[in-house]
C-alpha positions in Angstrom: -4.0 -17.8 -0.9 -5.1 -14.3 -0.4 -7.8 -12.8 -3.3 -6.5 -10.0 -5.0 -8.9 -8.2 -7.5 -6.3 -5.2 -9.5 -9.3 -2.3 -11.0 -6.2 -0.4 -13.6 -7.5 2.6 -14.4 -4.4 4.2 -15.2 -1.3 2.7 -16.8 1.9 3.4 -17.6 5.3 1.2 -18.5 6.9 1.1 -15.2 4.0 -0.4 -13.4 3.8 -3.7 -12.0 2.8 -6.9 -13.0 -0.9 -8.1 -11.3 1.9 -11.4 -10.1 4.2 -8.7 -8.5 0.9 -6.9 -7.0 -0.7 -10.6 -6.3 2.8 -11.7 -4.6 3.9 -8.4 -2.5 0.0 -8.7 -0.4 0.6 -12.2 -0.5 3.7 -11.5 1.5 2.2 -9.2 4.0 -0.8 -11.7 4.5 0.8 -14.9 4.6 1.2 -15.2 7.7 -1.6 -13.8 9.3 -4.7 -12.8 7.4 -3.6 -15.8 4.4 -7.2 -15.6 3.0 -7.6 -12.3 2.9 -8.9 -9.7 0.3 -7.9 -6.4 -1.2 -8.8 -4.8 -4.2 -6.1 -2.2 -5.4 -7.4 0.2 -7.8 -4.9 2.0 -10.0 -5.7 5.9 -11.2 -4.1 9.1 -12.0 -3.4 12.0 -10.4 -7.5 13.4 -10.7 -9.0 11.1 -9.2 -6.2 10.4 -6.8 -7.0 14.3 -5.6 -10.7 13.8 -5.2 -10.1 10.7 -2.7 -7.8 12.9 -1.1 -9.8 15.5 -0.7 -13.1 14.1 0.0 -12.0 11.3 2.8 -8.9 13.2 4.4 -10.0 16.6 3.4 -6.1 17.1 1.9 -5.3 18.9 -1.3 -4.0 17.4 -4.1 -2.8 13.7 -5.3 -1.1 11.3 -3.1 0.8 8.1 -3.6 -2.2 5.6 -1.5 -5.1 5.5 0.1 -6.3 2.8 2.5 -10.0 2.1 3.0 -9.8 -0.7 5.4 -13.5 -3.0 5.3 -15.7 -2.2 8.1 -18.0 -5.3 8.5 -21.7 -4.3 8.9 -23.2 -5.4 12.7 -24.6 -8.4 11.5 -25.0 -11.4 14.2 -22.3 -14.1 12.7 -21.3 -12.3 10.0 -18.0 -12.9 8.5 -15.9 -11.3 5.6 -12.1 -12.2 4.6 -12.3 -8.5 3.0 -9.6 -6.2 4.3 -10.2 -3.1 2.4 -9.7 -1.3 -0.5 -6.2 0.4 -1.6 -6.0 3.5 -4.1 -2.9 3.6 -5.9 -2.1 6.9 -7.7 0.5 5.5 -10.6 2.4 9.2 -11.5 2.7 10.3 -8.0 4.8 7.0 -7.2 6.4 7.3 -10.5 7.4 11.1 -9.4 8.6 10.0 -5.9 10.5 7.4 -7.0 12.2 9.4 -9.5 12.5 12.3 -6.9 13.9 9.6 -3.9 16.4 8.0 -6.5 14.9 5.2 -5.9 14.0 1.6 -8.6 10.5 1.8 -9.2 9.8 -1.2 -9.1 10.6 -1.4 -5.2 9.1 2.0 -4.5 5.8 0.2 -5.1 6.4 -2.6 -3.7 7.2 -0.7 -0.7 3.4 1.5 -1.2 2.0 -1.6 -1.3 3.2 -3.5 1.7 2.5 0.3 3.4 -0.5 0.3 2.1 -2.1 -3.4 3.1 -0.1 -2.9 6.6 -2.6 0.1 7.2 -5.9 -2.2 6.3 -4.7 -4.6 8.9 -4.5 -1.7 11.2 -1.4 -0.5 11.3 -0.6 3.5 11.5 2.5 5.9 12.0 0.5 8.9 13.7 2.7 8.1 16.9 6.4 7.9 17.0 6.3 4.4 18.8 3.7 3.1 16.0 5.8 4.6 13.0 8.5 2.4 14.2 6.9 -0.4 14.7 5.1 -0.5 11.0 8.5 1.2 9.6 10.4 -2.3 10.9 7.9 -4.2 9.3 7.7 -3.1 6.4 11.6 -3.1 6.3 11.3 -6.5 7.3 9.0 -7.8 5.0 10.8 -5.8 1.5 14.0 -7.9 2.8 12.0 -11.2 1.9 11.5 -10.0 -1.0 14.8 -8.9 -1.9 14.2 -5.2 -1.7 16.3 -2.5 0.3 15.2 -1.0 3.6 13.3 2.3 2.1 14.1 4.4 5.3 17.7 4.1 4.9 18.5 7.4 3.7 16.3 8.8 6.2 18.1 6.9 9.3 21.5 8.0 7.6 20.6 11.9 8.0 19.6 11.6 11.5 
């Protein structure tokens, strides 16, 4: 079972349950990383922006960062830690609300996004945004979720 340490410092009524956090990186790791850690870390919009800006030098608050764990060179070191994701609470709220979409599945969706990119997954390239765009469609299905791209896929 993978370790999941939840730092809230923001909260608000629609957020999920540490189970619903705990079970949606369960479902990414299961299979492949089972013992894996991530620490998710909740916040608002301020501190959100400061990440932002500091480590991707982008303006404003976004919905999640991903600090995967870069193991020091150490001869036979070994760490089950994957990384670190930030979660900014209103800006999902917003984008949910924005996208017509249940909140509830709009972060489960950041998440899975989110724990996909500590295990070294990107979308900076057509051919990899597809690929991590069918997994994460894939894995929201176990979980009873609908494929989040949908509308997207429709329009084109």
């Amino acid at each position: 079972m993978s370790l999941l340490e939840i730092q809230t410092i923001f909260s608000s009524t629609d957020q999920p349950s540490d189970a619903q956090l705990q079970h949606w990186v369960e479902a990414v790791l299961r299979d492949t990383h089972p013992d894996g850690e991530v620490l998710i870390r909740i916040v608002d919009e301020q501190e959100s922006s400061t990440l932002n800006e500091q480590y991707r030098h982008k303006q404003g608050p976004t919905n999640i960062l991903s600090f995967p764990f870069e193991a020091p060179a150490i001869p036979d070191f070994h760490s089950d830690m994957l990384g670190d994701l930030v979660i900014c609470s209103p800006v999902l709220a917003q984008e949910a609300h924005t996208q017509n979409k249940p909140i509830t599945a709009h972060w489960a969706h950041i998440v899975i996004h989110g724990v996909l990119h500590l295990l070294g997954y990107d979308h900076l390239e057509d051919d990899d945004a597809k690929l991590m765009e069918q997994k994460e469609i894939t894995l929201l299905a176990t979980l009873n979720f609908e494929n989040p791209y949908q509308d997207e896929y429709a329009s084109k």
